[in-house]
C-alpha positions as CSV (number, residue, x, y, z in Angstrom):
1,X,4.3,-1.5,-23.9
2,X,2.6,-3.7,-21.2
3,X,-0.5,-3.5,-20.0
4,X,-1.4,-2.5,-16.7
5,X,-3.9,-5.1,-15.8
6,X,-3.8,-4.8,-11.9
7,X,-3.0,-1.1,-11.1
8,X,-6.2,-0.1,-12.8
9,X,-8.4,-2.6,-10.7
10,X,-6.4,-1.8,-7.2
11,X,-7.0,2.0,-7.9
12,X,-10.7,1.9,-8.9
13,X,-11.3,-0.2,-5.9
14,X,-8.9,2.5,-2.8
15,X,-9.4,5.5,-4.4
16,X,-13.2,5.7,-3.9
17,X,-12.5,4.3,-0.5
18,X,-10.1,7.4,0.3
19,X,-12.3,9.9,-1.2
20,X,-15.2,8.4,1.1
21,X,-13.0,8.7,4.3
22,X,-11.9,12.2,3.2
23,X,-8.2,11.3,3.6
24,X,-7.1,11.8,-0.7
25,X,-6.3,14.9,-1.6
26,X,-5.0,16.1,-5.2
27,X,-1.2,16.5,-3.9
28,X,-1.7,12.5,-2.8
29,X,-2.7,11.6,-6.0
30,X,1.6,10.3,-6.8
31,X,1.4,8.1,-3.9
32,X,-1.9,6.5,-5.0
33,X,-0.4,5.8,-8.6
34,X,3.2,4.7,-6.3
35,X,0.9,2.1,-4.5
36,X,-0.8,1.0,-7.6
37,X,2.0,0.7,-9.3
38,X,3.8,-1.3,-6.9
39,X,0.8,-3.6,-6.8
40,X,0.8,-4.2,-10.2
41,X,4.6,-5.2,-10.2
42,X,4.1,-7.7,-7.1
43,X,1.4,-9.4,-8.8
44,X,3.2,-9.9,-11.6
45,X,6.3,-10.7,-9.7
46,X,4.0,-13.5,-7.9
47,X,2.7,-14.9,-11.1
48,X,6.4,-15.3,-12.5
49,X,7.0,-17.2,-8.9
50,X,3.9,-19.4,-9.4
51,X,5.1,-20.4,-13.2
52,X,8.7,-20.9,-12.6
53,X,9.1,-21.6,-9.0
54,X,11.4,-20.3,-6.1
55,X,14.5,-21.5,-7.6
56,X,15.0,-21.1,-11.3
57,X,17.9,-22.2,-13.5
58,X,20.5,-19.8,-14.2
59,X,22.9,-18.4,-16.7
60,X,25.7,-21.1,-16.0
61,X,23.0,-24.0,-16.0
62,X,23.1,-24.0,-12.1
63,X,19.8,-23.7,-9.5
64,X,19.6,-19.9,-8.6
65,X,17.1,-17.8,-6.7
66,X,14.2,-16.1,-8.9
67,X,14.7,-12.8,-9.6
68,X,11.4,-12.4,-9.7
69,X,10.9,-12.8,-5.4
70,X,13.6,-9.9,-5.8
71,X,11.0,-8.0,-7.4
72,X,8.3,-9.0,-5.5
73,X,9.9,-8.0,-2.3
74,X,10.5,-4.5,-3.7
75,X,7.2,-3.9,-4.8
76,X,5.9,-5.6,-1.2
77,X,8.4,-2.5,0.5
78,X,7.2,0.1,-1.7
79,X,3.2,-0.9,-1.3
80,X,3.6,-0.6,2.6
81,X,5.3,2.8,2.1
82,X,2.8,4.1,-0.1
83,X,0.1,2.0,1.9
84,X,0.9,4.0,4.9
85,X,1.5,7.4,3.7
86,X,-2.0,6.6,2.4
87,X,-3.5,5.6,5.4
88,X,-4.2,1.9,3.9
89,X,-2.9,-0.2,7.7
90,X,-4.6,0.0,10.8
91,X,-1.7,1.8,12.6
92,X,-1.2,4.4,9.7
93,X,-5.3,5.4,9.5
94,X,-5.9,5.7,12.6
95,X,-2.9,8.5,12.9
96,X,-4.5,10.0,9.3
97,X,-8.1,10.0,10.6
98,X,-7.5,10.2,14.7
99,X,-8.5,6.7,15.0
100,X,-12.0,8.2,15.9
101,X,-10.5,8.7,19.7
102,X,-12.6,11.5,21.1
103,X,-11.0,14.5,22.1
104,X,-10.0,15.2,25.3
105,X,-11.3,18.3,27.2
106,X,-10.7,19.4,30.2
107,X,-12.4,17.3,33.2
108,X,-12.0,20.1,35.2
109,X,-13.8,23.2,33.3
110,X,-16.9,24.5,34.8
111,X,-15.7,22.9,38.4
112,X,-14.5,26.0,39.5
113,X,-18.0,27.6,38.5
114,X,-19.9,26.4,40.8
């Protein structure tokens, strides 16, 4: 079995974050281990790319595509669906935490009052 040498450093360094921003809860904890999972196969996928290249030799002897940008692409799609159902983008933490937007009230109240 393979050791999982970047999921454990990617989740001790968001979860804390999450927990401080009050956005993890217990039910969230699948997507945090999707994310970190994901992570750990794109930096090994881009590892593999770095060794080997873009273009790798394949099973007839010919120039083919690396399998392993495949991979990395996949894991790149899955760490922005976790990322945002995590609230890990701009766009997707504001909509988790309001964005800190104040509330509107009514500009009105109290006129009538008077």
């Amino acid at each position: 079995m393979q050791e999982l040498e970047y999921a454990a450093k990617i989740w001790e360094s968001i979860v804390p974050e999450l927990l401080k921003n009050k956005i993890l809860c217990l039910t969230d904890m699948h997507n945090v281990e999707g994310f970190c999972l994901a992570y750990e196969n794109w930096r090994k996928a881009q590892r593999e790319v770095a060794l080997h290249g873009i273009v790798v030799e394949g099973a007839q002897g010919g120039p083919v595509k690396n399998p392993a940008l495949t991979a990395m692409n996949e894991a790149a799609r899955q760490m922005t669906m976790f990322g945002s159902l995590l609230g890990l983008d701009p766009s997707s933490r504001g909509r988790l935490t309001g964005g800190g937007q104040k509330k509107k009230g009514n500009a009105f109240a109290g006129v009538l009052d008077m």
